[in-house]
N, C-alpha and C positions, 0 to 999 in steps of 0.2 A: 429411519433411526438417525439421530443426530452423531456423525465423525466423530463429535467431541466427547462421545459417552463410548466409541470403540475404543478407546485407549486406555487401556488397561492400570497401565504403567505411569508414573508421575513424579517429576521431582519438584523440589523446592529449591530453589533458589534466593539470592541477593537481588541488590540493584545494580543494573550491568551497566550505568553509565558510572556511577562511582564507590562502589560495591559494598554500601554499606548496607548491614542488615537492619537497619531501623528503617518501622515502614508502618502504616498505619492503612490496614485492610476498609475500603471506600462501601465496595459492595462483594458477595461471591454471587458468581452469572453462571449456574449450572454446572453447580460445584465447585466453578474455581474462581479463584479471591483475586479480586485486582486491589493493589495496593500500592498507594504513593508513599515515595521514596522518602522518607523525616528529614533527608540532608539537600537534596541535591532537586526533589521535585517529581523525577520520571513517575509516569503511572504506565504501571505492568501487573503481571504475572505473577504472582508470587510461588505460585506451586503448575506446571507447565508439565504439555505432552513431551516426552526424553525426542533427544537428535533423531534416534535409532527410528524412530515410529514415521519421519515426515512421508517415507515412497508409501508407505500404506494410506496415509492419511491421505495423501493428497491425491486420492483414487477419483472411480466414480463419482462415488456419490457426494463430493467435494465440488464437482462439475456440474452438480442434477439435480440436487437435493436441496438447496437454498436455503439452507439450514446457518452451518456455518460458514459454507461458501458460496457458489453462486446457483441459482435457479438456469438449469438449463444451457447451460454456458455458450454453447457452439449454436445451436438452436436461436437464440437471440440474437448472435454476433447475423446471420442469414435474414435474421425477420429484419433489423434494426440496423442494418448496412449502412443506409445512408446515414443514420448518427455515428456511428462508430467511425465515418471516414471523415464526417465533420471534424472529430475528434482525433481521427490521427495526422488530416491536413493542419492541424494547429499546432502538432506534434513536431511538425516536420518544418515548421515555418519558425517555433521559437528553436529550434534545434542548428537550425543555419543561419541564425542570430548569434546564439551562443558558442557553437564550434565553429573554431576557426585555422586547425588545424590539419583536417583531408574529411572524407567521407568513411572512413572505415568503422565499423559502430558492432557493441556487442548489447545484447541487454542477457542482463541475468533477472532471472525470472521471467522468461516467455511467454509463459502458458502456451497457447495453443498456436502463437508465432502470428495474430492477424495483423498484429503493429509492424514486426517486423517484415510480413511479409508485402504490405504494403510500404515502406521506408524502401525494400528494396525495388521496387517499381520507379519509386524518384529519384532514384541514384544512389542510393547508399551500397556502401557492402556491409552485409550483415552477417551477424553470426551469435548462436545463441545457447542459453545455460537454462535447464530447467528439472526440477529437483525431480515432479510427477512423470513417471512412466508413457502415464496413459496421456497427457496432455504433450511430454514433447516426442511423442511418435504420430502425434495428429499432425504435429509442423513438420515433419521429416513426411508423413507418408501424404497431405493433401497440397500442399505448398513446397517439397523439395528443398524445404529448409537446414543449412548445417545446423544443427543443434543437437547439443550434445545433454545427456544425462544423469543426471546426478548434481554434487554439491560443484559449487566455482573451482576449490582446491585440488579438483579431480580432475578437469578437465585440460585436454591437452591441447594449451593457449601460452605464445610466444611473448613474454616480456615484451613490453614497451611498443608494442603493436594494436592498440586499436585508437582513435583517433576522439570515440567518446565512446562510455558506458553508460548504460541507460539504468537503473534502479529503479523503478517505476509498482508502487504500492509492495514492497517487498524487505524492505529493512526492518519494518513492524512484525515481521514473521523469521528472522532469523536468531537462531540462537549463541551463535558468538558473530554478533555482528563487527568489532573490530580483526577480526580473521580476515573476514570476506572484507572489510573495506583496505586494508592491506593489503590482498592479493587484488582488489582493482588497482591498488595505485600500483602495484607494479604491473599489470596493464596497457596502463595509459601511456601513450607516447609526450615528451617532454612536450606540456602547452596542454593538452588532454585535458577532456572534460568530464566529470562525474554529473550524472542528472539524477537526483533523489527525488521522488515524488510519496508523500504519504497523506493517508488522512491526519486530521485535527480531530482529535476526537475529547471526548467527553467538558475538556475547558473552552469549545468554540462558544460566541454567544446560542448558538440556533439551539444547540442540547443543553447549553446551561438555561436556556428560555424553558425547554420543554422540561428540564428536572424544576424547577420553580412551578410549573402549570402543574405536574401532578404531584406536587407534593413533597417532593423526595430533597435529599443532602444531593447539592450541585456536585457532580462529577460521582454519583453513585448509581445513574440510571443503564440501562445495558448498552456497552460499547459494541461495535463492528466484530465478527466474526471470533468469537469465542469457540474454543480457546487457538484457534491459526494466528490471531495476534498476537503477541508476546507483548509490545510494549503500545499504550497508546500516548503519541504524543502531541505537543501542545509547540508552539516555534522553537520557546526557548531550549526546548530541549532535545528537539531536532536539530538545532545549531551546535547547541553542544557533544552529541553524537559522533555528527560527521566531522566536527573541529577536532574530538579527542582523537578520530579515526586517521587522526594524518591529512586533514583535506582543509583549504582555504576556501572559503565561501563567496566567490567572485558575484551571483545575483543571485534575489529572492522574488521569486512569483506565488502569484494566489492563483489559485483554481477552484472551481464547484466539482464535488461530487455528483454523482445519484443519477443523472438525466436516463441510463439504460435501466438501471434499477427502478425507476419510477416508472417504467414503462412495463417491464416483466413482471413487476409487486405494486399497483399502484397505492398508495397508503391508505389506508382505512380513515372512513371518516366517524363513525358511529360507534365508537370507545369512548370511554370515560366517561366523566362528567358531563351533566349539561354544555357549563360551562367550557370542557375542553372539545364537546363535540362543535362547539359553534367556531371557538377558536379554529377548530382543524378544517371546519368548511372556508371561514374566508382566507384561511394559510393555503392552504391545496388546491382547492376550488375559481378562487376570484384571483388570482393570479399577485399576492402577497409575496410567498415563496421566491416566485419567478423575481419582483423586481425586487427581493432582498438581497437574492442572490446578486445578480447580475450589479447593483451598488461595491456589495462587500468583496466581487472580485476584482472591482476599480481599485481599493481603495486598501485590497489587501489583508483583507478579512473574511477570504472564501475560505470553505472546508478543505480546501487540495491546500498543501503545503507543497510547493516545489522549489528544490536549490539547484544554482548549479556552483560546481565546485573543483580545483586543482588541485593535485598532490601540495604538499605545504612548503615542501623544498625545491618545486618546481619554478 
């Protein structure tokens, strides 16, 4: 069963970057409406699973079911090790580029603690926030990780004491995100670094290519992890997020999605159209994808949007 169909309960909502109710519904993605913002741009949520639901939702089957969240989650992290540490040796190399003020580091939103508990192998001290039950007693009981559970504002974490905070696929899923970017800045030690990481979703060229291939209004094809996303965003409005949040945006990187996900789900070639089945063989197949990617995160036009960012008074 899809998470997204266990929640009973649902509200509706504005636009949470500048809250105005004018909004024009793009698509609804199993039941629920994504809809850009008429003033300000954001595409989100317009009718969203309540606060109250996230410990439930973000259970099992959010870990297993590859549904809304991920296929197998722990299980891959094991098969697919050596990607993953590719992935968190990059992590750890633009992280001691960017922080320049100690090694003390939190991330909110852990998941299962494999980033962090690798960071803590290269010297970091770490310490972590994670909303699921079931995912931050996997980092506490397989890794002896602190991590604590539940929301950031819960947690019992000393002002001006961590050296950078990591955000890492996780602002797209909160529901008062200027809360939680407040209580980071109060966090951060003076000089402190914010690290947001999110997908690009539905305005990157690769999905406005694929909304064009089958037909459809650009930016109405189904985005990332309905409904665990709340907002999908696009740079401009990823900037403006973490700017309204109180944060200076000192760098911007690109990054590629998918490399684990293409390995757990590899994409289907024999959908659609002739025409789009041929299209998807030499995209997937003859290695199109690969060097599209690998261009567009020279140049700043990968699917990972990453900032990094200081309190604004700092």
């Amino acid at each position: 069963m899809n998470p997204g169909h266990q929640v009973c309960e649902r509200e509706s909502v504005d636009c949470a970057l500048c809250g105005s109710s004018r909004r024009t519904v793009l698509s609804v993605q199993s039941t629920w409406p994504v809809a850009r913002c008429s003033v300000c741009g954001l595409v989100y949520l317009s009718e969203r699973p309540p606060e109250s639901s996230l410990a439930t939702f973000y259970g099992q089957e959010y870990y297993s079911a590859g549904t809304t969240g991920y296929r197998d989650y722990a299980e891959a992290f094991d098969r697919y090790r050596d990607v993953y540490y590719s992935l968190f040796e990059r992590r750890d190399r633009d992280l001691r580029r960017n922080v320049t003020t100690g090694r003390r580091l939190l991330e909110v939103g852990c998941a299962h603690g494999f980033l962090l508990n690798y960071l803590r192998s290269a010297g970091w001290e770490v310490q972590g926030v994670e909303v699921s039950p079931l995912a931050s007693a996997f980092a506490r009981e397989r890794f002896g990780l602190d991590v604590h559970t539940g929301l950031l504002e819960d947690a019992p974490l000393a002002a001006s004491s961590f050296d950078a905070i990591l955000l890492l696929d996780v602002l797209e899923h909160l529901h008062r995100p200027f809360d939680a970017l407040a209580g980071m800045s109060r966090l951060l030690k003076p000089g402190g670094t914010l690290v947001v990481q999110c997908p690009w979703e539905l305005t990157h060229w690769e999905e406005v290519f694929q909304a064009v291939l089958r037909g459809f209004r650009t930016g109405s094809i189904r985005p990332d992890s309905i409904p665990a996303h709340l907002y999908f965003f696009g740079p401009r409005t990823l900037d403006a997020m973490i700017e309204k949040g109180g944060f200076r945006i000192r760098a911007r990187q690109s990054g590629n999605y998918g490399e684990i996900r293409r390995r757990v789900s590899p994409p289907r070639i024999a959908v659609g159209s002739p025409l789009e089945v041929a299209f998807r063989f030499a995209y997937f197949r003859m290695g199109v994808q690969r060097a599209l990617y690998g261009i567009s995160r020279r140049i700043g036009l990968g699917n990972g949007l990453i900032r990094y960012a200081s309190p604004a008074g700092a």
